[in-house]
Backbone as a chain_set.jsonl record, in Angstrom:
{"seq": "XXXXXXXXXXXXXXXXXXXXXXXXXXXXXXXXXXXXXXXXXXXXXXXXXXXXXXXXXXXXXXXXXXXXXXXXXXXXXXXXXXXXXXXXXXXXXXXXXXXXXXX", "coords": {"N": [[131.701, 69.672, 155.004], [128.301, 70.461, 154.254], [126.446, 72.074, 151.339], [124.732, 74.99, 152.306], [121.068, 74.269, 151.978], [119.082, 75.794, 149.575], [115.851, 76.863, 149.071], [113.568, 76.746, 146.24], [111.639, 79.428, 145.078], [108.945, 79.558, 143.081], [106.934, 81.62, 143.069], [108.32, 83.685, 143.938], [109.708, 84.242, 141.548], [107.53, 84.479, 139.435], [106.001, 86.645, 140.358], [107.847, 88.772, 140.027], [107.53, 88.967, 137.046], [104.903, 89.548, 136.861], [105.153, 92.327, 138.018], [106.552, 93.79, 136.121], [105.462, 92.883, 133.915], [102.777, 94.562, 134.5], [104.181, 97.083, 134.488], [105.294, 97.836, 132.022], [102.782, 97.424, 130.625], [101.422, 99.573, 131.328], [103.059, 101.719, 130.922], [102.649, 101.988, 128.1], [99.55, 102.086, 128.019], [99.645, 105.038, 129.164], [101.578, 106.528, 127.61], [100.768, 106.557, 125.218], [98.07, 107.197, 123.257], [95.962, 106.877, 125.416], [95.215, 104.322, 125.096], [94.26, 100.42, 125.728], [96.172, 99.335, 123.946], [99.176, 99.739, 121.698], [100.174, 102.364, 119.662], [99.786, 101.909, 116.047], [102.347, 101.864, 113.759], [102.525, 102.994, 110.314], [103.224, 100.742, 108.301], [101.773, 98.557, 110.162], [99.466, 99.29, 110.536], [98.237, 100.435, 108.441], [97.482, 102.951, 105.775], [98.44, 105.614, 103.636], [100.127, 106.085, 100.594], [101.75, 107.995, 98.36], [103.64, 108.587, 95.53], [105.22, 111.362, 93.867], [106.407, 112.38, 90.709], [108.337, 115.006, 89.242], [107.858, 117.482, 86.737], [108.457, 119.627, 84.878], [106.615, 122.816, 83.41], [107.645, 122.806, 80.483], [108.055, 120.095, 80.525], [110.48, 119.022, 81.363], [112.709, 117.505, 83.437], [112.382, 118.617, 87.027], [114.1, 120.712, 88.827], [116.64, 120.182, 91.532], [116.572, 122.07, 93.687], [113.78, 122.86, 93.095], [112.46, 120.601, 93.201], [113.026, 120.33, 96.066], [111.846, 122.908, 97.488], [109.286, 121.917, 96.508], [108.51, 119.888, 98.224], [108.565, 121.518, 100.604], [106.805, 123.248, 100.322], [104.577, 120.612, 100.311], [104.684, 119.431, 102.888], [103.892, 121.238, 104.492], [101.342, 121.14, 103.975], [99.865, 119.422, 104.379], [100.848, 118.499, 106.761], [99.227, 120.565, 107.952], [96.383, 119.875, 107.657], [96.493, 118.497, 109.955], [97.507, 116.157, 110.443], [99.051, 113.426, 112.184], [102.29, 112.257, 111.996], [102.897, 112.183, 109.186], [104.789, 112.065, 105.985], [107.225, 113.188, 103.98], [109.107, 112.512, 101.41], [112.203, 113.198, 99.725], [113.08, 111.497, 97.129], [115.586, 111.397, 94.553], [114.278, 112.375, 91.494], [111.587, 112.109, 92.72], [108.961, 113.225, 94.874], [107.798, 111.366, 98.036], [104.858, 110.677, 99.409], [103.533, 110.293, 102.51], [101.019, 108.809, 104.681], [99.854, 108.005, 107.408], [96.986, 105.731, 108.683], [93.552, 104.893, 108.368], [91.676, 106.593, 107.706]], "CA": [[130.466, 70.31, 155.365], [127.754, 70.748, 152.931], [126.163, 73.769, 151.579], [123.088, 75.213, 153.049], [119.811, 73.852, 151.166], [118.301, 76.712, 149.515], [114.803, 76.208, 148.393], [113.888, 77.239, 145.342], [110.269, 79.895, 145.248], [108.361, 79.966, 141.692], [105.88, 82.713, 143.436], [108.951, 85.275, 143.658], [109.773, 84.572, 139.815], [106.293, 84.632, 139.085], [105.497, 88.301, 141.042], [108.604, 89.516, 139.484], [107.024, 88.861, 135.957], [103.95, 89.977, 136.707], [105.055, 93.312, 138.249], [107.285, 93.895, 134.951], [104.265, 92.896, 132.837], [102.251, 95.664, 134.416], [104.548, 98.377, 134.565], [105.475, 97.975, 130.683], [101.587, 97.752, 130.073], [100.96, 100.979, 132.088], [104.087, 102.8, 129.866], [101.882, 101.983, 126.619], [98.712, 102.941, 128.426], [99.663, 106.53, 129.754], [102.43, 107.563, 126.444], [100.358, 106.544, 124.168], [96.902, 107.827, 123.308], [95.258, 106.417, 126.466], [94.058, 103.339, 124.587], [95.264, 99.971, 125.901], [97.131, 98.887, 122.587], [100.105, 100.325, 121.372], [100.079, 103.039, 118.601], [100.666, 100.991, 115.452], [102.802, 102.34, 112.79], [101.876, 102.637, 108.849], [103.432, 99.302, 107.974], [100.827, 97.333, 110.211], [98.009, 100.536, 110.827], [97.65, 101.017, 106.973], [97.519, 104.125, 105.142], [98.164, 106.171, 102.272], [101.35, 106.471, 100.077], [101.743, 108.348, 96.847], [104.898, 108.837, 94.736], [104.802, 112.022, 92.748], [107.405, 112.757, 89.771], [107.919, 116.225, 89.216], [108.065, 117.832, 85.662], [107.93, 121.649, 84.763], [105.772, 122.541, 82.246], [108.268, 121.83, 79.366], [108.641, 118.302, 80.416], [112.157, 117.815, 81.842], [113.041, 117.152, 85.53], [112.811, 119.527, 88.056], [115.657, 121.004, 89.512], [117.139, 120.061, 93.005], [116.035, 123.17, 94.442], [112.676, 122.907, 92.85], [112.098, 119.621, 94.264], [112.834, 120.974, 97.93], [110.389, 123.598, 97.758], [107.845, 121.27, 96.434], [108.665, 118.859, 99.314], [108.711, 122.229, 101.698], [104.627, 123.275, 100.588], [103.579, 119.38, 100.704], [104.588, 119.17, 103.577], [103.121, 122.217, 105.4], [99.746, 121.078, 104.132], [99.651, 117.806, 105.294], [101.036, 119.081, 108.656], [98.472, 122.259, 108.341], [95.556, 119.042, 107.807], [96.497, 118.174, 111.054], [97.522, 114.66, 110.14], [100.442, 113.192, 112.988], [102.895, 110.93, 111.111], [102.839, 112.533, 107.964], [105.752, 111.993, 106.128], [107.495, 113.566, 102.844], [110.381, 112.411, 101.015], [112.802, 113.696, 98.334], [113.998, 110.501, 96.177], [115.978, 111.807, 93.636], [113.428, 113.285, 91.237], [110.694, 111.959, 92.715], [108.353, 112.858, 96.415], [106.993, 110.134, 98.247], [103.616, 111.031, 100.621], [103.29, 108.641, 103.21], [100.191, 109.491, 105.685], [99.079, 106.864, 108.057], [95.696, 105.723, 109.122], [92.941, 104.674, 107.864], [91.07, 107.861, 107.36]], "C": [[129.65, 70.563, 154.085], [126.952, 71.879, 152.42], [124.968, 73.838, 152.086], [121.988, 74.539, 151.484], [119.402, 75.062, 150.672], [117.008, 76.135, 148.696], [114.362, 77.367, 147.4], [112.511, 77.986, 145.178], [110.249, 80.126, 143.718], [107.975, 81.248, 142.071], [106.931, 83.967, 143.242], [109.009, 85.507, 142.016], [108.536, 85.167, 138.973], [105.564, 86.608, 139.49], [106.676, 89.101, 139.875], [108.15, 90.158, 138.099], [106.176, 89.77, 136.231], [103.906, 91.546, 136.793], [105.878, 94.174, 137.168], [106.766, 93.692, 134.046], [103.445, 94.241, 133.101], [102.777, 97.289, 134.039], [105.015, 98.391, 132.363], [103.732, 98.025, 129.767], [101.17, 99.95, 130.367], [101.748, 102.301, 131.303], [103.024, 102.81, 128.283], [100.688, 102.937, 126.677], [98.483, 104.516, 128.671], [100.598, 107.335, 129.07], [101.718, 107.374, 125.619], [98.936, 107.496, 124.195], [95.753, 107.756, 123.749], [94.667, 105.459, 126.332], [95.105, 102.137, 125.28], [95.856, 98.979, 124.869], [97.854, 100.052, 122.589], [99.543, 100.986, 119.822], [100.694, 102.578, 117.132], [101.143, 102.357, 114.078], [102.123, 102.009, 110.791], [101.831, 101.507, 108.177], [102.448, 98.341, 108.357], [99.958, 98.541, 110.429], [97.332, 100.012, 109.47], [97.898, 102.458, 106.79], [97.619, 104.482, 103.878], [99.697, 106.234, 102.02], [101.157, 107.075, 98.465], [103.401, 108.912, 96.434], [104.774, 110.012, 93.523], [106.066, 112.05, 91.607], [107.427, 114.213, 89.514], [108.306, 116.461, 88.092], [107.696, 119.191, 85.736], [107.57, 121.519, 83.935], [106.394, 122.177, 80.584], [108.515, 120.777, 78.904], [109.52, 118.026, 80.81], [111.86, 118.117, 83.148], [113.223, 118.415, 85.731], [114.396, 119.128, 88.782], [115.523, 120.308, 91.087], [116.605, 121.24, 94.039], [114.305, 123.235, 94.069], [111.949, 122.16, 93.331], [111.665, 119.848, 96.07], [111.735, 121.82, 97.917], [109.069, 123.16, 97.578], [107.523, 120.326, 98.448], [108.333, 119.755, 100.523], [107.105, 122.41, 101.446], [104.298, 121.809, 100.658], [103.273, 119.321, 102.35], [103.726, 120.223, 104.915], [101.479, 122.289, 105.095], [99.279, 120.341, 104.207], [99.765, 117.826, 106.351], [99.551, 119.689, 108.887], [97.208, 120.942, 108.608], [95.853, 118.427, 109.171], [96.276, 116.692, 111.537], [98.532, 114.715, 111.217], [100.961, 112.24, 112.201], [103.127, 111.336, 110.079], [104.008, 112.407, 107.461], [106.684, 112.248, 104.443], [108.664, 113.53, 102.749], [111.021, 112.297, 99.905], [113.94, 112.483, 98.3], [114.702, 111.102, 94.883], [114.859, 112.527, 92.905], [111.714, 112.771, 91.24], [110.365, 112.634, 94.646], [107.971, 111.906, 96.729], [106.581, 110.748, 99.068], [103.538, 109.856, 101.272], [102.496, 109.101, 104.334], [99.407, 108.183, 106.253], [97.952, 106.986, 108.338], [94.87, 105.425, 108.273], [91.722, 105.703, 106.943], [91.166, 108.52, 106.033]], "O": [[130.192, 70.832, 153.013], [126.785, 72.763, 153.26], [124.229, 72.875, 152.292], [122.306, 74.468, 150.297], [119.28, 75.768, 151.673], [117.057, 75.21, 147.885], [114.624, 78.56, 147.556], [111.712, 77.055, 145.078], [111.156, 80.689, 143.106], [108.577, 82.159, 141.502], [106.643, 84.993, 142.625], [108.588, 86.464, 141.368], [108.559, 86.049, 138.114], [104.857, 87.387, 138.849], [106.295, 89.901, 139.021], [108.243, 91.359, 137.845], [106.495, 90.918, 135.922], [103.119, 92.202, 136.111], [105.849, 95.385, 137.387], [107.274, 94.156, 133.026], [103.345, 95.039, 132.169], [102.176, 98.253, 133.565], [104.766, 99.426, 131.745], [103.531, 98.499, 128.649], [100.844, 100.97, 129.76], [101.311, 103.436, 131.117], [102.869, 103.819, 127.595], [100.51, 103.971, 126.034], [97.435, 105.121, 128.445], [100.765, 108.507, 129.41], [101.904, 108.265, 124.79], [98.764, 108.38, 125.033], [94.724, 108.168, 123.213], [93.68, 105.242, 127.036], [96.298, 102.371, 125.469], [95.94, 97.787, 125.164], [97.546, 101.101, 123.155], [98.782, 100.417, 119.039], [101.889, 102.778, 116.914], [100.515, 103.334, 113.669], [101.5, 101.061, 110.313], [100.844, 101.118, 107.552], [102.075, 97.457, 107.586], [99.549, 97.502, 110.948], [96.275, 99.391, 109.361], [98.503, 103.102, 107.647], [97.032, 103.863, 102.991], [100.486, 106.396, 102.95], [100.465, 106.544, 97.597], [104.108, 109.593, 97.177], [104.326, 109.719, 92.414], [106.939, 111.353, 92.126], [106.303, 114.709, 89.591], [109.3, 115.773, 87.86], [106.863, 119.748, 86.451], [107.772, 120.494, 83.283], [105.815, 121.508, 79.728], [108.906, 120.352, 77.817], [109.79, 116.825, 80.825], [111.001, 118.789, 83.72], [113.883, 119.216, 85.07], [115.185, 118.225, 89.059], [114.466, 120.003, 91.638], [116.282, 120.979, 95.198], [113.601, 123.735, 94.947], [110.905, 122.513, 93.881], [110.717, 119.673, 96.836], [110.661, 121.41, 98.358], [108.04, 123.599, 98.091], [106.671, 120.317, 99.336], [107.868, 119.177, 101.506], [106.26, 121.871, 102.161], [103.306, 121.78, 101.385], [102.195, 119.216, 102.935], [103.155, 119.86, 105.944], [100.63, 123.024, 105.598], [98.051, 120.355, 104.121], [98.964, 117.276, 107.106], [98.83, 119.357, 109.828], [96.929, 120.859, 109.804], [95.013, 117.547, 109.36], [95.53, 116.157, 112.357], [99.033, 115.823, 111.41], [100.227, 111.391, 111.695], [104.01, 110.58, 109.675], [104.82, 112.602, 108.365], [106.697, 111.229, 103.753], [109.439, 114.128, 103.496], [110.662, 111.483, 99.053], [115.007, 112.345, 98.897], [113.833, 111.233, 94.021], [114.334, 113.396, 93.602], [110.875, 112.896, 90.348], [111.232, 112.558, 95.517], [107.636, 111.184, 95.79], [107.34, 111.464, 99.721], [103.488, 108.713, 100.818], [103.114, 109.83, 105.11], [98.557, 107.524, 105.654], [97.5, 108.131, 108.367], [95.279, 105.631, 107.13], [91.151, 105.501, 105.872], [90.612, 109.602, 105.839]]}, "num_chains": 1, "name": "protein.A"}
């Protein structure tokens, strides 16, 4: 006996897509910031980066603890500017600022 024929429909594959294209558009659309593109990150946006070094007024390296507290006010006035993304980080004895956008 042989098996049943099944015939083979593009149109379901095709709907399937389509209704799996919208609903992943519609997630971008309504988490993001209502625009329909995705929110791009600093790498492809652009932005700003700065690398500070820190020295006390004698000239040698800041301490480990001195560092952090620098890193603790940068960052509460880059937040307080009411930047999103902002982003401050303690490399050994250096900060790095990293503030996206073009702005």
């Amino acid at each position: 006996m042989a098996p049943p024929v099944t015939r083979f429909r593009p149109w379901r594959s095709l709907s399937a897509f389509i209704v799996i294209l919208t609903v992943l558009y519609a997630l971008v659309l309504f988490t993001g910031d209502s625009q329909p593109y995705p929110k791009l990150g600093i790498d492809l946006e652009g932005g700003t980066q700065v690398v500070l070094t820190a020295r006390t007024p004698s000239g040698q390296p800041a301490t480990n603890d001195q560092l952090t507290l620098a890193r603790q006010i940068i960052e509460l006035r880059v937040n307080g500017l009411g930047v999103s993304g902002a982003e401050v980080v303690q490399n050994g004895g250096q900060l790095t600022i990293t503030v996206p956008g073009n702005e």
